[in-house]
GUPAFI-117353 format. One record per atom (N, C-alpha, C): residue number from 0; residue in three letters; atom name; x negated, y negated, z negated. Coordinates in pm, 1 decimal. Each point is the difference from the previous one (the first is absolute). Layout:
N
> zamar;numar;roke;u;v;w
> NUM;ALA;CA;X;Y;Z
...
//
This chain:
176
> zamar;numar;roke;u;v;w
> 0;UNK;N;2053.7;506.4;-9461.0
> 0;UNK;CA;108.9;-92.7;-24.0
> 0;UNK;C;126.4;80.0;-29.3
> 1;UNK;N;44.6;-15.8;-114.7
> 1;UNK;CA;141.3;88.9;-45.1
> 1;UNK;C;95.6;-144.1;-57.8
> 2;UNK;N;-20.8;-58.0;-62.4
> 2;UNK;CA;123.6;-150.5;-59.7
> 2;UNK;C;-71.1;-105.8;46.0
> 3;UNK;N;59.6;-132.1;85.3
> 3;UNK;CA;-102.6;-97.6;30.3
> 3;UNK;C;117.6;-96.7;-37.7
> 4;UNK;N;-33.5;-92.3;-104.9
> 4;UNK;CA;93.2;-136.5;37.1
> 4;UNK;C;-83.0;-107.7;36.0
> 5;UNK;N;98.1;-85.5;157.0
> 5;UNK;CA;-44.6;-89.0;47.8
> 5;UNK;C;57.4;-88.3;-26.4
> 6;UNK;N;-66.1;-163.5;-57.6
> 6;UNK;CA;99.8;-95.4;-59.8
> 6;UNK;C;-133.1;-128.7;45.5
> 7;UNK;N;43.6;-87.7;-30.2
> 7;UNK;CA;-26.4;-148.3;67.5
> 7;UNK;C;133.1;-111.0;49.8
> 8;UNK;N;-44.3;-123.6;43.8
> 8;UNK;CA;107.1;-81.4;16.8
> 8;UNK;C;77.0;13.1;112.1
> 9;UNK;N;81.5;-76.4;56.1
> 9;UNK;CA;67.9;13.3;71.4
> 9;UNK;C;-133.8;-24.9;157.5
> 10;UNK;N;22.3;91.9;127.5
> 10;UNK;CA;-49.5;-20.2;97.3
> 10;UNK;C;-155.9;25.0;29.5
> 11;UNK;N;-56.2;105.2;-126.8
> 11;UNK;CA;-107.3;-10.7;-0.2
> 11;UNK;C;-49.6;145.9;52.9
> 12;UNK;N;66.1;93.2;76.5
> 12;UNK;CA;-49.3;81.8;37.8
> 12;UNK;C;-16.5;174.5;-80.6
> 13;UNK;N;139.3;-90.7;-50.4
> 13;UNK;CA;44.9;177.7;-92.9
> 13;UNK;C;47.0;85.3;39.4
> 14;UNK;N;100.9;15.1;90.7
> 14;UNK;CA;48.5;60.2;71.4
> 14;UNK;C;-92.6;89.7;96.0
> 15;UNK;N;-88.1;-64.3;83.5
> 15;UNK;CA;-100.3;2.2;99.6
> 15;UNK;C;-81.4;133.1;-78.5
> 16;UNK;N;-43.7;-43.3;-95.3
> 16;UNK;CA;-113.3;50.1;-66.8
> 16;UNK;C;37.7;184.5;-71.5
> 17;UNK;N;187.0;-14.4;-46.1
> 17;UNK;CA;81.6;106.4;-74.6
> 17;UNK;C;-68.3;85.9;151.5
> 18;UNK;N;74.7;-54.5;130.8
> 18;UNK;CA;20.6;91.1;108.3
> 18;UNK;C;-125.0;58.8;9.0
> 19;UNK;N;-87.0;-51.6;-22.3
> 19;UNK;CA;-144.8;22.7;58.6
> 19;UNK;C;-32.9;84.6;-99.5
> 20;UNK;N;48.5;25.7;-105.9
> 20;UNK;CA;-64.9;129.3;-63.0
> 20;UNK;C;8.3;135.2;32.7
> 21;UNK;N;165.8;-33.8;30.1
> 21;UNK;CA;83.2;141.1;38.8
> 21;UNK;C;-43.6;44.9;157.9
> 22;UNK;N;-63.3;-102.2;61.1
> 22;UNK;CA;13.1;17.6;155.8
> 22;UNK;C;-58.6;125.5;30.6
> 23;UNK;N;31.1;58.3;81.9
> 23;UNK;CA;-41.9;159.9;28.2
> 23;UNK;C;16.0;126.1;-82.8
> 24;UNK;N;68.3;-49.9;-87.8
> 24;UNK;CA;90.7;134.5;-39.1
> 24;UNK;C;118.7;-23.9;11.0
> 25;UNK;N;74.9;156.4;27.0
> 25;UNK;CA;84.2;57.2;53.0
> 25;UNK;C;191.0;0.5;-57.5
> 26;UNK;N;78.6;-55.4;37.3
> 26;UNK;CA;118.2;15.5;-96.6
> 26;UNK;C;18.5;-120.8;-127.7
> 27;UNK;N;-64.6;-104.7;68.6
> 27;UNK;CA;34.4;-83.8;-95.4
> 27;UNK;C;124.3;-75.1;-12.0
> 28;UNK;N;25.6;-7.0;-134.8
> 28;UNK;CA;158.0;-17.3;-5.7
> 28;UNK;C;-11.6;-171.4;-46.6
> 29;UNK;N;19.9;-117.9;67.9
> 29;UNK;CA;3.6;-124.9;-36.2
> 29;UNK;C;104.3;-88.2;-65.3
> 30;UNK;N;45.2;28.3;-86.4
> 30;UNK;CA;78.2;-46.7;-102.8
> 30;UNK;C;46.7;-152.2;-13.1
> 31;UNK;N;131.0;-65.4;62.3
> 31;UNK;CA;-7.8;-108.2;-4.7
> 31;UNK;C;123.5;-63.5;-102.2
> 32;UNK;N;-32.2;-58.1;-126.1
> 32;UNK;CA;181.9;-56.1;-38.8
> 32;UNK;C;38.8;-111.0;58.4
> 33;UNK;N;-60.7;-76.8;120.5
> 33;UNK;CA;56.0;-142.6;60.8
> 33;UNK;C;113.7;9.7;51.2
> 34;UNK;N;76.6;-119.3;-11.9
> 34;UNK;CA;125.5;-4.1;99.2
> 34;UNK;C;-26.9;5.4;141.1
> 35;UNK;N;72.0;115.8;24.5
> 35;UNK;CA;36.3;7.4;146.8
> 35;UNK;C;7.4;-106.0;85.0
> 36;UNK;N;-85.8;13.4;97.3
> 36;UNK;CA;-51.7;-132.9;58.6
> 36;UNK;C;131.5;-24.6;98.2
> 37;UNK;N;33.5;-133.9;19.5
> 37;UNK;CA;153.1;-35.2;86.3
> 37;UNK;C;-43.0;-172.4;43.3
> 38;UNK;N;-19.0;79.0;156.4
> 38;UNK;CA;-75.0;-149.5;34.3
> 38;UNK;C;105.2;-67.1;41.1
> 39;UNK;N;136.4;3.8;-42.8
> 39;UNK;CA;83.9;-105.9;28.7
> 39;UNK;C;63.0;-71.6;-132.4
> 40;UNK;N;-63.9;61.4;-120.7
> 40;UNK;CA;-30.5;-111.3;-105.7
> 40;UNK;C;-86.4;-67.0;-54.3
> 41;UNK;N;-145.1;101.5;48.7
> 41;UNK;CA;-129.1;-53.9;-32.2
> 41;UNK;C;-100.5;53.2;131.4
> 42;UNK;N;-7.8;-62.4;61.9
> 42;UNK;CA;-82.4;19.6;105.7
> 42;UNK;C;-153.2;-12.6;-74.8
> 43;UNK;N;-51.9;-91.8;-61.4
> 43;UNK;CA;-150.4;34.0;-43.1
> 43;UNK;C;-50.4;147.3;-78.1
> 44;UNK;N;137.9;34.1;-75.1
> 44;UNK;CA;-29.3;101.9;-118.4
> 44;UNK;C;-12.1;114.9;131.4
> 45;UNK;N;132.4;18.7;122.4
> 45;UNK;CA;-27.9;100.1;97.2
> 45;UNK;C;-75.9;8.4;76.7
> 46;UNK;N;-114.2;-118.6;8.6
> 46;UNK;CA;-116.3;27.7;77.6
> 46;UNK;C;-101.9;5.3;-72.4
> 47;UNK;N;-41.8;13.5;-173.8
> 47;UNK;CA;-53.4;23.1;-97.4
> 47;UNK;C;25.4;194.8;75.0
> 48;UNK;N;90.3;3.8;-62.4
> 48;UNK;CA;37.4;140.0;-8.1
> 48;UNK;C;-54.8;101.7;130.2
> 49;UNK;N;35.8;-74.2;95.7
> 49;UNK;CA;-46.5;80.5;114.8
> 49;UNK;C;-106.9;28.5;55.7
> 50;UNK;N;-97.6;-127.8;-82.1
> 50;UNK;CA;-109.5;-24.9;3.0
> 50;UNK;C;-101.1;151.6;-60.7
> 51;UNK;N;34.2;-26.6;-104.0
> 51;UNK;CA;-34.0;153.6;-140.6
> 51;UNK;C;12.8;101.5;69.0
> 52;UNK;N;161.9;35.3;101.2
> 52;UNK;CA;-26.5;116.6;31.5
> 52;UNK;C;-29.6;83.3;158.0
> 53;UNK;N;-48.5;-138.2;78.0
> 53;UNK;CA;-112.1;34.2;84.6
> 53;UNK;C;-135.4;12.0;-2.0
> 54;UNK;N;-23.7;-48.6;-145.8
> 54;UNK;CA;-147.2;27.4;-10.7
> 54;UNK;C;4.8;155.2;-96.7
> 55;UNK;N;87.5;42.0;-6.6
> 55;UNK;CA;-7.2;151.9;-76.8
> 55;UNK;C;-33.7;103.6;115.2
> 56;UNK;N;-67.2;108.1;2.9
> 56;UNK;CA;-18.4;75.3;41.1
> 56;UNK;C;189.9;103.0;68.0
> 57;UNK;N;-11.3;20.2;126.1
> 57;UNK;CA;147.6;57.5;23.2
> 57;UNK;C;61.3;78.8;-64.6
> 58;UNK;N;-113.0;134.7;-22.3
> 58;UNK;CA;51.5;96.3;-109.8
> 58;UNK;C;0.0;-12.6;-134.4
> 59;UNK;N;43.2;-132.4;-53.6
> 59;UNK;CA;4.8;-16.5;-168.2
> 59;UNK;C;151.3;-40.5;46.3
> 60;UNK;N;30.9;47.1;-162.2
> 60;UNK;CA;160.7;4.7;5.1
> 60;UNK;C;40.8;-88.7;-149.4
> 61;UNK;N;121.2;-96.0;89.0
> 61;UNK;CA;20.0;-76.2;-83.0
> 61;UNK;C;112.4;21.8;-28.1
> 62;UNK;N;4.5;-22.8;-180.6
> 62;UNK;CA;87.3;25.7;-76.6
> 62;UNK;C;83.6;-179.9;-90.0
> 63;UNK;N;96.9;-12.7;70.9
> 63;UNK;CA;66.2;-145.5;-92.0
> 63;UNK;C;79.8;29.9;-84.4
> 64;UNK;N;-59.2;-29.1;-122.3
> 64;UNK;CA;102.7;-2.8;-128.0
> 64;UNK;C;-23.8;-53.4;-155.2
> 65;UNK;N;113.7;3.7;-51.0
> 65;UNK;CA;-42.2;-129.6;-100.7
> 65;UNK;C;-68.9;148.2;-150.3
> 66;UNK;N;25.2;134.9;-8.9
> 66;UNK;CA;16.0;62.3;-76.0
> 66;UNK;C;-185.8;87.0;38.6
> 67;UNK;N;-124.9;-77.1;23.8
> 67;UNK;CA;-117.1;2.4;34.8
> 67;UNK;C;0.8;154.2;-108.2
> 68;UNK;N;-14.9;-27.5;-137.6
> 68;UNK;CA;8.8;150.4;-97.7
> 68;UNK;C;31.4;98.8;79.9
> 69;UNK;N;129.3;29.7;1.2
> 69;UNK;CA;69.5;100.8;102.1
> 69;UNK;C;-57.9;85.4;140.3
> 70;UNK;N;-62.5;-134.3;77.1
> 70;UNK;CA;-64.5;30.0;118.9
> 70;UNK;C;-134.2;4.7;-7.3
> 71;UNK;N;-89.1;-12.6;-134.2
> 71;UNK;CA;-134.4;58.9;-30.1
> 71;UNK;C;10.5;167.7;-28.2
> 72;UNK;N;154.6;32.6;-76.9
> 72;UNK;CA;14.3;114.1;-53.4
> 72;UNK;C;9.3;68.6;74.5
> 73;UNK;N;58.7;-13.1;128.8
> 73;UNK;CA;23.1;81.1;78.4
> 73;UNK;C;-98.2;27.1;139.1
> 74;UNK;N;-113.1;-99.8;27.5
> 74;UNK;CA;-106.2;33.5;73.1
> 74;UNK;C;-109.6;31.2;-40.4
> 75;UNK;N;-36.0;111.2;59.8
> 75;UNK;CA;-136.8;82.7;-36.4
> 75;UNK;C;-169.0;-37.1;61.1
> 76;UNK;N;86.2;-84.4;96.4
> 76;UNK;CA;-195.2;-60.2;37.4
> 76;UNK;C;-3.3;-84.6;-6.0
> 77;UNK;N;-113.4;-34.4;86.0
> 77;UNK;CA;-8.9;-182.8;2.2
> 77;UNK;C;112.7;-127.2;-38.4
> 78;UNK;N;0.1;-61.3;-58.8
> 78;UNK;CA;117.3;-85.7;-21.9
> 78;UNK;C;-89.7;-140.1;-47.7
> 79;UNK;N;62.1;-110.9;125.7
> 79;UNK;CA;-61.6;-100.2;-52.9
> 79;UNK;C;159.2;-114.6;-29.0
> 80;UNK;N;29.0;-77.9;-127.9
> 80;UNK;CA;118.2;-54.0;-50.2
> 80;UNK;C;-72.8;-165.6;42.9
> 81;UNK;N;73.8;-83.6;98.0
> 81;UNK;CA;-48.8;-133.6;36.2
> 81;UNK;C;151.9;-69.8;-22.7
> 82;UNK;N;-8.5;-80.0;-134.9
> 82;UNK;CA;-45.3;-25.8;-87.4
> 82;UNK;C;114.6;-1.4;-121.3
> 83;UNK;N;-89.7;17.9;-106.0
> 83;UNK;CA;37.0;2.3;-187.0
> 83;UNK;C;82.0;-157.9;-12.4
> 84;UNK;N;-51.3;-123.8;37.4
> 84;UNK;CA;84.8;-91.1;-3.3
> 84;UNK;C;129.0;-31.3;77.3
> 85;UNK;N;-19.6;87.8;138.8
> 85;UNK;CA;135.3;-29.6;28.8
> 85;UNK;C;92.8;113.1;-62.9
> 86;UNK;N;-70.4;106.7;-42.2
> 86;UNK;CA;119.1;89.3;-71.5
> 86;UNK;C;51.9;-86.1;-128.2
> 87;UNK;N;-101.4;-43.0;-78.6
> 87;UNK;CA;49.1;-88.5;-124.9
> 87;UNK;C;129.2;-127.1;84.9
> 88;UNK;N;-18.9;-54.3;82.2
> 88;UNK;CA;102.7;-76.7;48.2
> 88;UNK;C;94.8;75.3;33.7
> 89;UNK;N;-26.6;158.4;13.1
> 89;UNK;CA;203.2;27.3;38.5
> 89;UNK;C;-13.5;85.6;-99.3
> 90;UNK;N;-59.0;24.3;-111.1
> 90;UNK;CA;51.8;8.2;-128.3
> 90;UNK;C;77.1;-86.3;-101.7
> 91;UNK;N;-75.4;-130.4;24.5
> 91;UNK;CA;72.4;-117.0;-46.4
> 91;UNK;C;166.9;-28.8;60.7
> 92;UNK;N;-49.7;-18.1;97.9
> 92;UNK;CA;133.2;9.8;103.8
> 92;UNK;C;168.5;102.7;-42.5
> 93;UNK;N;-47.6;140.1;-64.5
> 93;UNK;CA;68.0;79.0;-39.2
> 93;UNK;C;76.6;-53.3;-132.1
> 94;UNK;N;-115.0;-28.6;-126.0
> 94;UNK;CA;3.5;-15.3;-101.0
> 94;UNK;C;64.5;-118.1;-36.3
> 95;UNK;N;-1.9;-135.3;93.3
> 95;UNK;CA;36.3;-60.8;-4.1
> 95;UNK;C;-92.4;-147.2;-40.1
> 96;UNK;N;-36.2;-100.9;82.7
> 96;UNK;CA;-104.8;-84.7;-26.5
> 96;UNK;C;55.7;-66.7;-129.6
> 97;UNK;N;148.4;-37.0;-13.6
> 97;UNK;CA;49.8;-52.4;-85.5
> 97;UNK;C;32.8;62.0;-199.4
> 98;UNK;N;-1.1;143.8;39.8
> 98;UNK;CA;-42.9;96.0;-87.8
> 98;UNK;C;-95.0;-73.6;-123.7
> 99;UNK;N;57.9;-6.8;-125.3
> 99;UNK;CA;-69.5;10.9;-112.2
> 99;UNK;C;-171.2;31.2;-18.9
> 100;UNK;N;-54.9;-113.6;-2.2
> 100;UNK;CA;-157.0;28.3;11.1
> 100;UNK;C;-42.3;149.3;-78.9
> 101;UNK;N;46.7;16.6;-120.4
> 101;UNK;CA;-15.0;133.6;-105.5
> 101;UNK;C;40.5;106.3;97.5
> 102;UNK;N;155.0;-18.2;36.1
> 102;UNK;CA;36.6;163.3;58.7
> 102;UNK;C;-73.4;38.8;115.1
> 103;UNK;N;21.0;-151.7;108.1
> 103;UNK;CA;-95.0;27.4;118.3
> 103;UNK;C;-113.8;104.0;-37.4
> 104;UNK;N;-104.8;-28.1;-35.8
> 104;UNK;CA;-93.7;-33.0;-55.4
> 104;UNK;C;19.7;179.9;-43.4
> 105;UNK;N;63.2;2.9;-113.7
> 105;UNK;CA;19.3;129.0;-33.4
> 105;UNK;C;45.1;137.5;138.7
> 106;UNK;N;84.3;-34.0;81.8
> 106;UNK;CA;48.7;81.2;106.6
> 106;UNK;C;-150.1;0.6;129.2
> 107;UNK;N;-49.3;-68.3;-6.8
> 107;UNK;CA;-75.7;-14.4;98.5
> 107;UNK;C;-142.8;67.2;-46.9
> 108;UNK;N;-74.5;28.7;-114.6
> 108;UNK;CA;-77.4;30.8;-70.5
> 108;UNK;C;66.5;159.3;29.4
> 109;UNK;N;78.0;3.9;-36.2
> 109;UNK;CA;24.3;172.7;25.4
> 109;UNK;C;-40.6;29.1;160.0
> 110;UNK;N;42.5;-90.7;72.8
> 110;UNK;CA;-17.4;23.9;142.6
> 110;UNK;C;-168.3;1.9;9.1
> 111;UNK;N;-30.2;-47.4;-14.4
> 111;UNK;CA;-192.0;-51.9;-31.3
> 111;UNK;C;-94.2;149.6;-62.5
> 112;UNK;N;102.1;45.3;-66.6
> 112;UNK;CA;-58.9;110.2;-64.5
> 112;UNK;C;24.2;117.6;55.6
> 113;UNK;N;114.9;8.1;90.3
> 113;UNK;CA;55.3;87.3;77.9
> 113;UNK;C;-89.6;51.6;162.2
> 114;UNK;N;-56.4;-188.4;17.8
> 114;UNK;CA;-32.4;51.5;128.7
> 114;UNK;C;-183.3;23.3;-48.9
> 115;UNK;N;-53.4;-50.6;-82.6
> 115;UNK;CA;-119.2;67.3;-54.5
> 115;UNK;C;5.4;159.5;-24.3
> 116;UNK;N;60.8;53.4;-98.9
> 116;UNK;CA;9.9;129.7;18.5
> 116;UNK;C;-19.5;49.7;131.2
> 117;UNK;N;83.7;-72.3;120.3
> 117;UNK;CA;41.7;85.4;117.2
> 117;UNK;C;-143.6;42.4;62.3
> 118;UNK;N;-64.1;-154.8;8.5
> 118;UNK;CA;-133.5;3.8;17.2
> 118;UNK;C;-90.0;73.3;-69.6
> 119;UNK;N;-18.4;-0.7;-112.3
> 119;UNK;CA;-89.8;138.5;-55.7
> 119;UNK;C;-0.7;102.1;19.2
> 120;UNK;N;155.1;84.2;58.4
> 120;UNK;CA;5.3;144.4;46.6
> 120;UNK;C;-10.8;14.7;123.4
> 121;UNK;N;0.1;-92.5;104.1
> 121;UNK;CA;9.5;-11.9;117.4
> 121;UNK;C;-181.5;87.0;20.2
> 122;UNK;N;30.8;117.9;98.2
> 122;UNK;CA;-83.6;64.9;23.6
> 122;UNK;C;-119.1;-42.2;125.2
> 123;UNK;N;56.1;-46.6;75.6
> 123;UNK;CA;-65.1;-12.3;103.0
> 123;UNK;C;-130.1;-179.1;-21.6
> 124;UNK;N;-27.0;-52.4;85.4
> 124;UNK;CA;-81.9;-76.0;-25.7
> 124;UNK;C;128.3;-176.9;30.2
> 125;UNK;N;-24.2;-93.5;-74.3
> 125;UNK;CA;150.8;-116.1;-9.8
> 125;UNK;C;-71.4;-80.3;-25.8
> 126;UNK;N;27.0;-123.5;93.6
> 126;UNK;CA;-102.8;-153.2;-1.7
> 126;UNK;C;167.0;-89.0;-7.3
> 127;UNK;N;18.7;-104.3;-101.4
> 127;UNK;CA;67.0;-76.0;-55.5
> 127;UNK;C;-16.4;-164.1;23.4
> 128;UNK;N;49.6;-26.8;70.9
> 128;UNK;CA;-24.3;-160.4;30.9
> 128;UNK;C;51.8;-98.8;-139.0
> 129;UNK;N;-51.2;-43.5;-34.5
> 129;UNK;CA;96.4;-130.2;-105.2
> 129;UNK;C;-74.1;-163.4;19.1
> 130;UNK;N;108.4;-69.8;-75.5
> 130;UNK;CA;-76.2;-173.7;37.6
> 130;UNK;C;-34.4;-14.7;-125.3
> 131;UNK;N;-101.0;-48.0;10.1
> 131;UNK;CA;-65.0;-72.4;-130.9
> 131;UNK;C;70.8;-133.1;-2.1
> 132;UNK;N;79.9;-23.7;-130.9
> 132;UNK;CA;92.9;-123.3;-33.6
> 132;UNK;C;-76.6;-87.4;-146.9
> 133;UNK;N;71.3;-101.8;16.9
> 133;UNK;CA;-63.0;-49.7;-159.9
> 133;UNK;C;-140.1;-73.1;25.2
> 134;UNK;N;-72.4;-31.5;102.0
> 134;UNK;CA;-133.1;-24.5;21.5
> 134;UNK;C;-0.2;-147.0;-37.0
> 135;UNK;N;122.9;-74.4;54.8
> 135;UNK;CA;9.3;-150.3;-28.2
> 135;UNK;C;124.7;-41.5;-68.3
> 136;UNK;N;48.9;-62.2;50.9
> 136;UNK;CA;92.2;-130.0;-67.6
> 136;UNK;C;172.5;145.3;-64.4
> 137;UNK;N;-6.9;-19.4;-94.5
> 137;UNK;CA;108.9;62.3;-98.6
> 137;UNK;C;124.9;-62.7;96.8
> 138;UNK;N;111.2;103.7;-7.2
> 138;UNK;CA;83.7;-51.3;127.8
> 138;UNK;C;99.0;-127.3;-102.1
> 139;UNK;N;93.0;-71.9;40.7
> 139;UNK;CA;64.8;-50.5;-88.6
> 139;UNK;C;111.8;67.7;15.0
> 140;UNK;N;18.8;74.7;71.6
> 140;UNK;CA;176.9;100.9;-24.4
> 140;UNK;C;-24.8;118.3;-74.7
> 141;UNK;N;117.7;44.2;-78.7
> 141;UNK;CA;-15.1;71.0;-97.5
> 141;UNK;C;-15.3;124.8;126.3
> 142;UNK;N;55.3;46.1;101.8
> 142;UNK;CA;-4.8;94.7;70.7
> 142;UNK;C;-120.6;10.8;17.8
> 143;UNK;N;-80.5;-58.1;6.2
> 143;UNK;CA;-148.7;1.9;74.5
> 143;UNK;C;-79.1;35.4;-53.1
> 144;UNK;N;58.9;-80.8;-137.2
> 144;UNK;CA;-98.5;58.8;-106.0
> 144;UNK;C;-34.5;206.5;-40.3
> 145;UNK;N;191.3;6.1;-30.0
> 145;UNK;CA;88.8;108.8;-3.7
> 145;UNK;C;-135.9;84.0;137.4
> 146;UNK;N;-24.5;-12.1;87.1
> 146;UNK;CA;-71.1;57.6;84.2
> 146;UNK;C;-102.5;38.5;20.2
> 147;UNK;N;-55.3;-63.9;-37.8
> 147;UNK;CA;-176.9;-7.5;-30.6
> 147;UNK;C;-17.2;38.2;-93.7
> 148;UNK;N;45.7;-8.5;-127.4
> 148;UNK;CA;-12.6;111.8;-102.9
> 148;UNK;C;39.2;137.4;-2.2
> 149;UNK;N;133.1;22.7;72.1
> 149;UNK;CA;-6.4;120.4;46.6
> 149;UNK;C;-95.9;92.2;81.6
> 150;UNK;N;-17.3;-72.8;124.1
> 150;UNK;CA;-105.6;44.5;65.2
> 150;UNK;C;-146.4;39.4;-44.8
> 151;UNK;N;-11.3;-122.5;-79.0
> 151;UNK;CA;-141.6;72.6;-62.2
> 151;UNK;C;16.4;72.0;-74.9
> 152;UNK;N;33.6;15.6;-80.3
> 152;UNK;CA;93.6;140.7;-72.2
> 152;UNK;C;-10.5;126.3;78.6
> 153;UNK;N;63.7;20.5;108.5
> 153;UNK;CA;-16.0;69.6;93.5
> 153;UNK;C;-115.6;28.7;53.1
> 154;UNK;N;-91.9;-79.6;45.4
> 154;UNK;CA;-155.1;30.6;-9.5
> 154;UNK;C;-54.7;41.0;-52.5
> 155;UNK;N;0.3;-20.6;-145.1
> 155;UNK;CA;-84.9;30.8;-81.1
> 155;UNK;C;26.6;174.0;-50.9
> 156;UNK;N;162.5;-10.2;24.6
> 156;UNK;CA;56.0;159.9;10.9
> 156;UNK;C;-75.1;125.0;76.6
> 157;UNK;N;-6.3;-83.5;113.6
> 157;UNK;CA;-31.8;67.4;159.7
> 157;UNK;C;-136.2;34.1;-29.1
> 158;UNK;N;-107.8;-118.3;-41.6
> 158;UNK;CA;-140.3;-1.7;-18.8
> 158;UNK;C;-57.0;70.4;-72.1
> 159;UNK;N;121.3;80.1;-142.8
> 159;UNK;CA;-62.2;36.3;-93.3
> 159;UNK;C;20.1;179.7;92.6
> 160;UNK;N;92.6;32.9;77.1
> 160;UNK;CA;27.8;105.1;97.2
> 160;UNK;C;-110.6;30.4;103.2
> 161;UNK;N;-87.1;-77.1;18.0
> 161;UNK;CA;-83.9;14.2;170.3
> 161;UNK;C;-123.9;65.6;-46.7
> 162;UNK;N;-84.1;4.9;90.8
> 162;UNK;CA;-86.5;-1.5;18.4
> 162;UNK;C;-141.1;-66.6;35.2
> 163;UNK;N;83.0;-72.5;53.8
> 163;UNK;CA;-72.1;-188.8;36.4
> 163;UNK;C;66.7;-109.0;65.9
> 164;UNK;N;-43.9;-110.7;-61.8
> 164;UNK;CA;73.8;-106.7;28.2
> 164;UNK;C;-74.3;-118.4;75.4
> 165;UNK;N;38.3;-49.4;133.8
> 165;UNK;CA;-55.3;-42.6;75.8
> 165;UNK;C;31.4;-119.7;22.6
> 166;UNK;N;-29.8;-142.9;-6.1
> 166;UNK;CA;48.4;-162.1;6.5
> 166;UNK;C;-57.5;-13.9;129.4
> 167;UNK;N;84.8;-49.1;59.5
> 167;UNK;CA;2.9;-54.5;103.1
> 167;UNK;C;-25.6;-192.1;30.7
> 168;UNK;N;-105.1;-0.4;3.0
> 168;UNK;CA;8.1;-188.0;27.1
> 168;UNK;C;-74.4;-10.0;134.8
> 169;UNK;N;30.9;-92.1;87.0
> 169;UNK;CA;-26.4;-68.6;115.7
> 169;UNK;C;-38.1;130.7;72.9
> 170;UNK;N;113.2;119.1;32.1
> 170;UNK;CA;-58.9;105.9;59.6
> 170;UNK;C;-99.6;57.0;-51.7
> 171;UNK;N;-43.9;-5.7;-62.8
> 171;UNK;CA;-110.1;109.0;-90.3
> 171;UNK;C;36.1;69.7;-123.1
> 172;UNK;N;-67.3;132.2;1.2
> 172;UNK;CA;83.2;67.2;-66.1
> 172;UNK;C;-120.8;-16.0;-152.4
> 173;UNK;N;65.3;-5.5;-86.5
> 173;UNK;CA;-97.9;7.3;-153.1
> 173;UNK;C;61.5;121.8;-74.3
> 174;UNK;N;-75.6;100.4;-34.4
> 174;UNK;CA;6.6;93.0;-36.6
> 174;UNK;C;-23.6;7.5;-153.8
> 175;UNK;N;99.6;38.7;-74.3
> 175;UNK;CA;4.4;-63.2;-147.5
> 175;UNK;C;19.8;135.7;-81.7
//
């Protein structure tokens, strides 16, 4: 196992499954772009969060930040990034949701291509969480839309980078 992307819907055991690859090796660096969990504005998202990182092993070291490229470039082993969609949400976030579908679109594609590269040179062995979007109903907000096309975009970036790509449905892993 050297590139693994893990992707499936929401709650289906992606996360679970990233950890479980890496488990028992040494120096793993866990890569997160989520907002900083603050359980006195979101108490569910901070017991989401706290959740993730009691089930991590003690000696993995977690890294929060929105610039995932950067912090692939700079770790040499294990590195597992949970998750590609919430980085696309604080990419959006940056860029601006309201942002010009074209420029968006254009600024964020560089980012897409940026953090693929990162992933291809990344030496050590890197398991990639993402959500599989787009499965059903087309969103009716242009943001949503704006999202899900990005994202898969981003997948298909990431996918064409790995080594294998793993779907996740009802906790089982399908190996693709």
């Amino acid at each position: 196992m050297n590139r693994v992307l893990v992707t499936g819907g929401v709650r289906c055991g992606k996360s679970s499954h990233a950890e479980g690859l890496l488990r028992g090796l040494e120096g793993v660096a866990y890569v997160t772009p989520g907002y900083p969990a603050d359980p006195t504005t979101d108490a569910e998202w901070a017991a989401r969060v706290a959740r993730h990182r009691l089930a991590r092993p003690a000696d993995w070291t977690t890294v929060e930040t929105v610039d995932v490229a950067a912090a692939l470039r700079e770790a040499s082993g294990p590195t597992l990034v949970d998750c590609v969609g919430t980085w696309m949400t604080r990419q959006l976030d940056a860029v601006g949701w309201d942002t010009p579908r074209p420029e968006a679109t254009a600024l964020i594609e560089e980012r897409i291509a940026d953090l693929a590269a990162a992933v291809a040179a990344h030496p050590g062995p890197i398991v990639l969480v993402t959500n599989e979007v787009g499965w059903g109903v087309v969103s009716d907000h242009a943001s949503g839309r704006l999202f899900a096309d990005l994202l898969g975009r981003a997948n298909q970036a990431l996918g064409a980078v790995v080594d294998d790509v793993v779907l996740m449905v009802a906790g089982r892993a399908v190996r693709l």
